[in-house]
N, C-alpha and C positions, 0 to 999 in steps of 0.2 A: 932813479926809477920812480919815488915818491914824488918826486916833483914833473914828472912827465905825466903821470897818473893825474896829479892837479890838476894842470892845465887841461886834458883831455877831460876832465868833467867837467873844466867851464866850458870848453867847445859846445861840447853838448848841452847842457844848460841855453848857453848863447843861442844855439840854432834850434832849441824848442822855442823859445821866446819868439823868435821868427817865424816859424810856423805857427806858433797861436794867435798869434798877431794877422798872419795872413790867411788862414784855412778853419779858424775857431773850432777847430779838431779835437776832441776830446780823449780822441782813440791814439793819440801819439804817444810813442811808444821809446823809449831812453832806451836801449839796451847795453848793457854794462857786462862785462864777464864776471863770470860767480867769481872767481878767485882773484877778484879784484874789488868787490864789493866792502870789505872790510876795511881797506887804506881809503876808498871813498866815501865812507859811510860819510862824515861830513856835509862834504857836497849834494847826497843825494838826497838826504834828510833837507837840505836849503834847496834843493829842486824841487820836493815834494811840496813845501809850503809853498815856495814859487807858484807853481801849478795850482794849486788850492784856491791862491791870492788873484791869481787874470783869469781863470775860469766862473772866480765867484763874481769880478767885477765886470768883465762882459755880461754875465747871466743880468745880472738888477742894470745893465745898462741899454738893455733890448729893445725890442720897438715890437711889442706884442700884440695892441691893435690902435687905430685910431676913430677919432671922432671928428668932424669937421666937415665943411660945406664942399661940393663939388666944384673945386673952379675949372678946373680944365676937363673933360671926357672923350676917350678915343678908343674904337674898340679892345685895344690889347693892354690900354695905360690909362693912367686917371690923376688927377693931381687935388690934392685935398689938400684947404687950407683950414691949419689948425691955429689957430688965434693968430694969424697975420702969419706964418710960417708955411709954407707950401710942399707939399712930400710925393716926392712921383713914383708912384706905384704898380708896375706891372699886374693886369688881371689877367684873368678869361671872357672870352664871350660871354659866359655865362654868368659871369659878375657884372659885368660892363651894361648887358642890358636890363640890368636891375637897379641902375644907378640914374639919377635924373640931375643934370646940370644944375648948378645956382642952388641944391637942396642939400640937406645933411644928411649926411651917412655914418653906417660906422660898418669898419672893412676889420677882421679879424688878420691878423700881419703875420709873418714868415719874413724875420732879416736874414742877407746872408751875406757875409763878410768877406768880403777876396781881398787881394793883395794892392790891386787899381777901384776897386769900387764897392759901396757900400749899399747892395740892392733892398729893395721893399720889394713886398708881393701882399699882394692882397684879395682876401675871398668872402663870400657874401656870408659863406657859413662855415662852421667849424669842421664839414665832414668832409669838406671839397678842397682847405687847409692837412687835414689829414693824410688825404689821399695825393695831396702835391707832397707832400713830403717822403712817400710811399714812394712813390716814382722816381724823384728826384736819390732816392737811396741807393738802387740801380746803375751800375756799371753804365755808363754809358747814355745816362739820360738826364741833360740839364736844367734848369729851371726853366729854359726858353720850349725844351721840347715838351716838359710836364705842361706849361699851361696850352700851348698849341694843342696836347690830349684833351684836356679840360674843356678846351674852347671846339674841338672837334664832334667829343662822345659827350653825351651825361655822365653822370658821376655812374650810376648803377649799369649803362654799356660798358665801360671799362670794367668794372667788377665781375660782370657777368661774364665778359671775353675773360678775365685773365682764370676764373674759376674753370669753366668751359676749354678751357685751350683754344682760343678761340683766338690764333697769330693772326690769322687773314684781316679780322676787323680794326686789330691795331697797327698793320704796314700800310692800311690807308692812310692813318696819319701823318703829315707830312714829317719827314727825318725819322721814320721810325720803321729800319731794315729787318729784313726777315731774323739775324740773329738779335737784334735790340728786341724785338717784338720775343723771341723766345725767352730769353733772359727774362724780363719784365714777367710772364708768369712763371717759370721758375723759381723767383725770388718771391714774389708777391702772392702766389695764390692761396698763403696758408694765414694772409696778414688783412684781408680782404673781406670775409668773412661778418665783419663789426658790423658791414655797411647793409646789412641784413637782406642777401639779395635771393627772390624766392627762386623753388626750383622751377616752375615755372616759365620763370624769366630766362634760366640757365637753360632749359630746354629748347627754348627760342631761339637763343645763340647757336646752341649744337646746329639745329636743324638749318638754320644761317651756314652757318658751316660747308652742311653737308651739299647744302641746293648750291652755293657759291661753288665750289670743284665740280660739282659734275655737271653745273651750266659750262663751266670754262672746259670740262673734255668736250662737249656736245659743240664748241663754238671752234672748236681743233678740227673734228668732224664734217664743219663746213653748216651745223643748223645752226638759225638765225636766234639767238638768245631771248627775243620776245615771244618767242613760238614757242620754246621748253620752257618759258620760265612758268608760264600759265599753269604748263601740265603739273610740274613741279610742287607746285603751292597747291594743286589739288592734291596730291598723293599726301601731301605732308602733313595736311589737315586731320586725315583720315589714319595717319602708320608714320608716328614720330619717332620710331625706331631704326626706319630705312636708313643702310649703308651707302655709300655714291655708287658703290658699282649696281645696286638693286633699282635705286633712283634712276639712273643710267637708263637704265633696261626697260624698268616703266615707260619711261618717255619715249623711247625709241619702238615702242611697240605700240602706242598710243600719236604717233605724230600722223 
């Protein structure tokens, strides 16, 4: 039994090693039975330094930001050479047209290690790294689809849709389904907050909100969407509290 036991913590051992290696996972989890924890103390006291020892050495071996001239530019990638070394970097629009060919930059970096490849991302600024990380923590949403948001909305539309509930602005995005888009502020809208977004701006969105459903019932109806939409933007100017079914009504009494 004592030597079944052995073996069965190296297993486990063996196949964290593999996962840290491929997912730089921190949150991976051994589980061992309590009344078995004693005849393994051993092994798992040599797991835990284990663990200690490639978490600490990925950590200091990271790609945290660069410096260097822009050799290559292309809306979604960029390629920056760092003393004769070249690093190809996935952006956003919104970095990319900040970036000017042949000139030096410096891109604040997000590595992220998988099993076949070793990605770079990079962002103009710290807040716009922050919030791809936000995203990418999300069930369901990868690095490809966090920058495609980035490069879609501003940093503070995103904020303001996920405070606001505001699904509809973010299933325009491309790959981003009505249940992604609900998860996304589910998760996120209590983490958001940092990005200091006024209520103002949240009110904007609401009323976004509200004129997008009840043009789209009016366009079910058979009226032509440039014709409510006018009326629309007048009521909302004047009563940013209207409900769609009240909106609705407005315009149908006023067309």
């Amino acid at each position: 039994m004592d030597r079944h036991l052995y073996f069965l913590c190296k297993i486990k051992v063996f196949l964290f090693m593999v996962k840290a290696f491929a997912n730089v996972n921190q949150n991976f989890i051994v589980r061992i039975p309590p009344q078995q924890t004693t005849r393994c103390a051993p092994e798992i006291a040599r797991f835990c330094l284990f663990k200690n020892f490639i978490f600490g050495y990925l950590k200091k071996h990271m790609i945290y930001s660069l410096k260097g001239n822009v050799q290559e530019l292309n809306p979604t990638s960029v390629i920056i050479d760092v003393n004769g070394v070249g690093y190809y970097v996935g952006v956003s629009l919104q970095t990319s047209e900040k970036l000017v060919l042949g000139k030096e930059t410096f891109l604040n970096i997000q590595q992220i290690i998988r099993e076949d490849a070793h990605l770079l991302f990079g962002f103009n600024t710290i807040s716009e790294k922050e919030l791809f990380n936000l995203l990418i923590s999300v069930n369901g949403v990868g690095p490809v689809s966090a920058l495609i948001m980035l490069s879609s909305l501003s940093l503070q539309e995103i904020a303001s849709a996920i405070l606001s509930g505001n699904s509809l602005l973010l299933q325009k995005v491309k790959g981003i389904g009505t249940k992604t888009a609900e998860r996304i502020i589910v998760d996120l809208r209590d983490k958001v907050q940092k990005f200091n977004i006024s209520e103002g701006n949240i009110s904007n969105f609401v009323n976004n909100k509200v004129k997008d459903e009840a043009l789209s019932a009016l366009e079910v109806l058979g009226i032509p969407k440039k014709m409510s939409e006018k009326i629309a933007d007048r009521f909302l100017k004047t009563n940013a509290d209207l409900s769609v079914e009240d909106l609705v009504k407005q315009i149908l009494k006023n067309i």
